[in-house]
N, C-alpha and C positions, 0 to 999 in steps of 0.2 A: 552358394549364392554369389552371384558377380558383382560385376559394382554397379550396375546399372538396378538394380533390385533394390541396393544401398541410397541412392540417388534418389529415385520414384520416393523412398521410405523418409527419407531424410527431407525432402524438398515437401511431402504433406503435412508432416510436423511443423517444420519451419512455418507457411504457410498459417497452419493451424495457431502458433505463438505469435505469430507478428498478427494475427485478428484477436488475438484475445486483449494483446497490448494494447490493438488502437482502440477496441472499444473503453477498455478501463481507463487510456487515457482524455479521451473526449469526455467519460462521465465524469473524471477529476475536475477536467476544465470546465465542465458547464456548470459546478457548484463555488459556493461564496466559500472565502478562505473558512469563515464559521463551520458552513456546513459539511468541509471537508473533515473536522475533528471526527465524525461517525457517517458510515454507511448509514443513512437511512432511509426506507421505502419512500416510492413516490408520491402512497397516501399519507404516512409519517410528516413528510416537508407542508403537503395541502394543509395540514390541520395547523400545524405552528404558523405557515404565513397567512392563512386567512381565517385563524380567530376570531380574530377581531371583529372582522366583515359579518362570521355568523350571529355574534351575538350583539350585532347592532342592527341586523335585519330579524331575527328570531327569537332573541334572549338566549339566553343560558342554558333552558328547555331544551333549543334547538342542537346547541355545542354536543349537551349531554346525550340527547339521542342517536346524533351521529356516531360521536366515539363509542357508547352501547355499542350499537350494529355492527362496527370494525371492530370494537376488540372480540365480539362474539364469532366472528370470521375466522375459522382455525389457521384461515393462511394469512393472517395479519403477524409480522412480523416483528412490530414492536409496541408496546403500552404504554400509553399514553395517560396520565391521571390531573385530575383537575381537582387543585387545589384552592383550598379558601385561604383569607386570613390567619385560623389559626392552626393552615396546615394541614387540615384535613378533605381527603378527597370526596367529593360529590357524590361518585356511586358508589359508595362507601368498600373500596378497595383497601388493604392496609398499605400504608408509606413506610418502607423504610427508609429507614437515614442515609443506608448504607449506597440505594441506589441515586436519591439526590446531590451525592457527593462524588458520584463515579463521573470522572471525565469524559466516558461514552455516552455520559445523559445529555438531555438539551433542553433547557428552559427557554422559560417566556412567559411575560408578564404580559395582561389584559386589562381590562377596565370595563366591568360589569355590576351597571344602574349605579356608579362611581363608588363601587367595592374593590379593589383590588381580587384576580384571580392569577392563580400560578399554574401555569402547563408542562410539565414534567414527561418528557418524551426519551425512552430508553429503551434496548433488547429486551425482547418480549422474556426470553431464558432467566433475564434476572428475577424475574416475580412467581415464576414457577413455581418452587419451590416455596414464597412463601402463601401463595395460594393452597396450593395444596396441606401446608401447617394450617392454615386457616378453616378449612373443610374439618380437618380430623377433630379441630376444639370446637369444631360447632360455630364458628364465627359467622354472625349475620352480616353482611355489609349495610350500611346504614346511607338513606340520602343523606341533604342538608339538613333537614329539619329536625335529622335525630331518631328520623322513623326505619322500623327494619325494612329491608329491603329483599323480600324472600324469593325476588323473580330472578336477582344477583348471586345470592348465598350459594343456590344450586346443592345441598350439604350430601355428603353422600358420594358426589359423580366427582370423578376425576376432573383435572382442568383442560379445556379442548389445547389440542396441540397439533401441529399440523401432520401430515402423512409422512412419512419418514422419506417418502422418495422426491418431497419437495424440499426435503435440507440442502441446504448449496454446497455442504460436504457432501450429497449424492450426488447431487448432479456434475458437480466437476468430474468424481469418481467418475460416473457414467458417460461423462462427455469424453473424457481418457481413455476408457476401456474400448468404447465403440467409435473413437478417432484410430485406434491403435487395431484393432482387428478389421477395420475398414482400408488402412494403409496396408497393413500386410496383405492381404488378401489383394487389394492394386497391384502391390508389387510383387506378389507374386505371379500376376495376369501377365503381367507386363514382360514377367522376367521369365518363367519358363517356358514361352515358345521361344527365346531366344536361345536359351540353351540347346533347345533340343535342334536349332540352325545349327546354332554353331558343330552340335558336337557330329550333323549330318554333312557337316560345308568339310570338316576334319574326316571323316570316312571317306568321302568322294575317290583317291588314290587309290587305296586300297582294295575300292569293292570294282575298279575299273568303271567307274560312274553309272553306275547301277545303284546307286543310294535313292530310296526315295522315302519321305515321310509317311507317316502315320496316318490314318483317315481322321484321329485326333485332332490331327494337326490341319488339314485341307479342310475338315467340315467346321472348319467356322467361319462363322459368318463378320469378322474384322477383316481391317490390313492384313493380321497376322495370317490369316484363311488367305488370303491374295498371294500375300508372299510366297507362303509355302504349297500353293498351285503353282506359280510360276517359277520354284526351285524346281517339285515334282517335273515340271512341262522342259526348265531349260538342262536337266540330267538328264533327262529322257533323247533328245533332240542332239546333246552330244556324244553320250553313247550312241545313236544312230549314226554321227556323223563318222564317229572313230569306227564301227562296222563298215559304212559304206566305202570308208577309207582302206580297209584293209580289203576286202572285197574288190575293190578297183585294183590294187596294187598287185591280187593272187591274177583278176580278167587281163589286166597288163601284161603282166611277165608272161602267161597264157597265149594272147595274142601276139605277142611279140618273138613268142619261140619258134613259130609256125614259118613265117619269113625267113629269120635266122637259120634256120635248119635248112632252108631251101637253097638260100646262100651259101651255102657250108656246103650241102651237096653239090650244088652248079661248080665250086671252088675244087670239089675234090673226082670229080667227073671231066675237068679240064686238064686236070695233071695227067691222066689216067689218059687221056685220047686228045693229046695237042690239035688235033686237026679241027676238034668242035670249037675251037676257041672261039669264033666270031655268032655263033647260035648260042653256046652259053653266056657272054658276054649280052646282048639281048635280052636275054632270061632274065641276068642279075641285073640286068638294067630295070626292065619290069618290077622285078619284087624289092628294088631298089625305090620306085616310087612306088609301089603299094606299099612298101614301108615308110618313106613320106607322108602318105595321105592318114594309114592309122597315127603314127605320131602326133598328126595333128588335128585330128579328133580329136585323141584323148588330151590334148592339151586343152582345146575348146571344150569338151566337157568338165574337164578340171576348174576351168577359171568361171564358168559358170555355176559349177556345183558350189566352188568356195566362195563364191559371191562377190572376185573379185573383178567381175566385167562391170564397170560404172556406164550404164544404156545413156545414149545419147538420145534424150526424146524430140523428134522434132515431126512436125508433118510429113506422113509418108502417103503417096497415090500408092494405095492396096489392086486397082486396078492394072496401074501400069506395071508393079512386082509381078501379079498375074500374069500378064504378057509374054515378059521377057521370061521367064521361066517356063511356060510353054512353048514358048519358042526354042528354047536351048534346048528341052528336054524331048522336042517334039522327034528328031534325028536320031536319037536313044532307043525311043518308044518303035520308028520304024524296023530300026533293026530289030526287033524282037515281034515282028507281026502285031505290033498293036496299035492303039487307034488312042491318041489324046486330042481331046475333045474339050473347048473353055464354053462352058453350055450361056453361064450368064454373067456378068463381069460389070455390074454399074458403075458408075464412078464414086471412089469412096477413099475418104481421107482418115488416118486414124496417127494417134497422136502414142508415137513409139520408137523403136531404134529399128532405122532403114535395115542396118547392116544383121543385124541378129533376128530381125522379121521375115528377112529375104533368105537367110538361109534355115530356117526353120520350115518356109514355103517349100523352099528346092528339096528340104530332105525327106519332106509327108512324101512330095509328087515322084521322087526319085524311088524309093520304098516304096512304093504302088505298082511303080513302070518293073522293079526289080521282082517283087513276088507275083505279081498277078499274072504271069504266066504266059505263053505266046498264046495270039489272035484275042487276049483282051481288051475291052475298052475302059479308058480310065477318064471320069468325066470330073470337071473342078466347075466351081459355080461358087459367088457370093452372092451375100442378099443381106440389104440392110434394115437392120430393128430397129426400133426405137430407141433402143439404147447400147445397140452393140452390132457389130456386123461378123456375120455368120456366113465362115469359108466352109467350103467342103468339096474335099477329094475321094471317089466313090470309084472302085471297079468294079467289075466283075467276077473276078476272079475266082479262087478256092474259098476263100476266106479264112478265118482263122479259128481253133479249135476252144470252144467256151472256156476253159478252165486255162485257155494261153492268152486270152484276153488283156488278163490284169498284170500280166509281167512284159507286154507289149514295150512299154517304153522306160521297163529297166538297162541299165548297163550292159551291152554285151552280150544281151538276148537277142537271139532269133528263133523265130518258129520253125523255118525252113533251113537246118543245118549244110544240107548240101549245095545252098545259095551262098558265094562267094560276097561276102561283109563282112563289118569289124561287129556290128548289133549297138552303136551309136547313134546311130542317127534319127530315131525317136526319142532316144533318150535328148539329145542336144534339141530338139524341136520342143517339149516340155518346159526345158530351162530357157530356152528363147524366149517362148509364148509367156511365160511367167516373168518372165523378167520385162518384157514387155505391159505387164498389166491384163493378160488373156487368160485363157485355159483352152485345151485340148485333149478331146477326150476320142475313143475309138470302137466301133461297134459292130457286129457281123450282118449284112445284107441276107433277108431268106426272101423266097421265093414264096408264091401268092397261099400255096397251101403248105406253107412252113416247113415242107419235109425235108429242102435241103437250103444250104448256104446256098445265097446267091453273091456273096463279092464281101469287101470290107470297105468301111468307109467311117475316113477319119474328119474330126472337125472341130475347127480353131473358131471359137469367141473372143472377136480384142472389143474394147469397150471404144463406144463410135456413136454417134449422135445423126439420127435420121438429118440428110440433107447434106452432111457438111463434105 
């Protein structure tokens, strides 16, 4: 058990003692020095300060009935005996001497029809025993007059005494026991989903962050349930991230061998026939910037995956990105027999980073112009929503094969191997579009009676407000 299990346990108890303090001491203070010499009931204190009252409103009669009624109460906790002149009590209970002289008793004197009365108020436990002496010899208690009093005597029946689980030795018992299995049990709540953190946060190394908790531990319904969803979700998410990493690093060195080796031949095809020197030089010039251009890809994909591109958002014309990229793109498209077409282009403003918007545009439109094939048409069209505006870049083309759909805008994927790319460039349009606040997703074109693709057609939601 750690120390936090120690704390929770320790800080209930504490807790627990400093209310027990303040109550006992608020009841010290709200009693007269007198009345502090004995705990006595609240009904105890009534009958000593307002004697008097009763039996100047009821007489004696009234005194006697009352105390009857409470001491015949098994939960009356102390006895009370009304004494005359010579000592002897009213409902003819026996007086010991023993308890008029215990310093736990408390008297008080009266003045009834100008008699002298004495009120003798003590622990009910002292007379016990001599009641019950009293039953075994047949003793009748006697009123004042002398007369037996057989409604008193009771001879025979034990003396009422209260229920054992009202004694204040029970119930402190009880107030301990069930303060003390109530704290443990706290602190155990408290303390064992933390252990089982801790000793999952301690594995994480060793299992290569593939540690996840218990269903135990996720199905509940606290913090603790929160927490350890969002341990499950943030192991999860870097194991992903440490795959993705290495996976980049194997598609890297992959793509980067291809160039290399071409280099290296161009290099070793010049020694071999000096004469090509100015055609191979050329070459190496070429795969000289196709190796520029992958480098920095993967660099742009890198700094986007790791989240380390901070977007500058500011108002961008989506209309006028349109444009210009149509235009640029539109010399591309010629040389391959095809036909780029901007079908509908409204004016529309959306609140993102120019620079990482425009090239996520140029890469859907560049990727369309590249696979769809010569004598295609590639048609772009936005259209604004209520609450977002809806780009879309549509060809004709082959389309793409169902089950190659979903790997469309991984890393380093192409559908089309024999098409000269790095397979970035949907991947970098994804992290654009998302970093920008979008999504972009991609779907195959069929034709009226479904039987074949008719083209692919990809499309960007950035979040955009009708009119603006």
């Amino acid at each position: 058990m750690g120390q936090l299990f120690w704390k929770f346990l320790l800080a209930f108890w504490l807790a627990l003692i400093l209310a027990f303090g303040a109550v006992f001491t608020l009841n010290q203070l709200s009693q007269s020095p007198e009345q502090n010499r004995a705990l006595f009931s609240p009904q105890g204190r009534f009958f000593l300060q307002n004697a008097q009252q009763l039996i100047d409103s009821g007489g004696v009669p009234l005194l006697l009935t009352l105390v009857k009624n409470w001491q015949d109460d098994p939960m009356a906790r102390e006895q009370l005996l009304v004494l005359n002149a010579a000592g002897t009590d009213l409902l003819g209970r026996p007086v010991p001497a023993e308890v008029q002289a215990s310093p736990r008793a408390k008297t008080l004197t009266v003045q009834a029809n100008g008699q002298p009365l004495q009120l003798v108020l003590a622990d009910k436990d002292n007379f016990w025993q001599i009641r019950a002496l009293a039953i075994r010899e047949r003793v009748s208690p006697r009123d004042a007059t002398g007369q037996a009093r057989p409604d008193l005597a009771r001879p025979g029946q034990p003396p009422l005494r209260p229920p054992f689980w009202f004694h204040p030795l029970f119930l402190l018992v009880a107030v301990i026991v069930t303060s003390m299995a109530a704290s443990l049990g706290l602190a155990w709540y408290f303390a064992a989903p933390v252990r089982q953190l801790k000793a999952a946060l301690s594995e994480l190394p060793q299992q290569q962050w593939q540690t996840q908790l218990s269903s135990d531990m996720t199905g509940r319904r606290d913090e603790f349930g929160a927490l350890a969803r969002s341990f499950n979700q943030m192991a999860q998410q870097v194991y992903q991230a440490i795959v993705s990493q290495r996976r980049l690093l194997h598609d890297v060195s992959h793509e980067l061998r291809s160039p290399l080796a071409r280099l290296q031949l161009l290099t070793g095809l010049v020694r071999q026939h000096p004469a090509d020197l100015d055609l191979a030089l050329e070459k190496i010039d070429a795969e000289a910037v196709r190796l520029d251009q992958l480098v920095g890809e993967i660099l742009t994909f890198s700094r986007l995956e790791s989240g380390e591109v901070q977007p500058q958002i500011v108002a961008v014309p989506v209309h006028e990105l349109l444009e210009s990229i149509c235009d640029d793109a539109t010399l591309e498209a010629h040389n391959r027999q095809q036909q780029l077409v901007l079908e509908q282009n409204p004016l529309a403003w959306v609140q993102a980073d120019a620079e990482l918007l425009f090239r996520a545009l140029e890469n859907v439109v560049r990727n369309a112009i590249k696979y769809a094939g010569s004598g295609a048409t590639i048609r772009i069209s936005s259209c604004l929503l209520p609450t977002e505006l809806l780009i879309s870049i549509a060809d004709n083309g082959p389309g793409v094969a169902p089950e190659l759909l979903p790997l469309l805008f991984n890393p380093f994927f192409r559908a089309d191997k024999q098409t000269d790319g790095v397979g970035l460039g949907l991947s970098i349009a994804l992290r654009a579009v998302a970093t920008c606040g979008g999504q972009i997703n991609a779907e195959n074109l069929w034709h009226a009676d479904g039987s074949r693709r008719a083209g692919l057609q990809v499309q960007i939601r950035l979040p955009c407000q009708a009119g603006s």
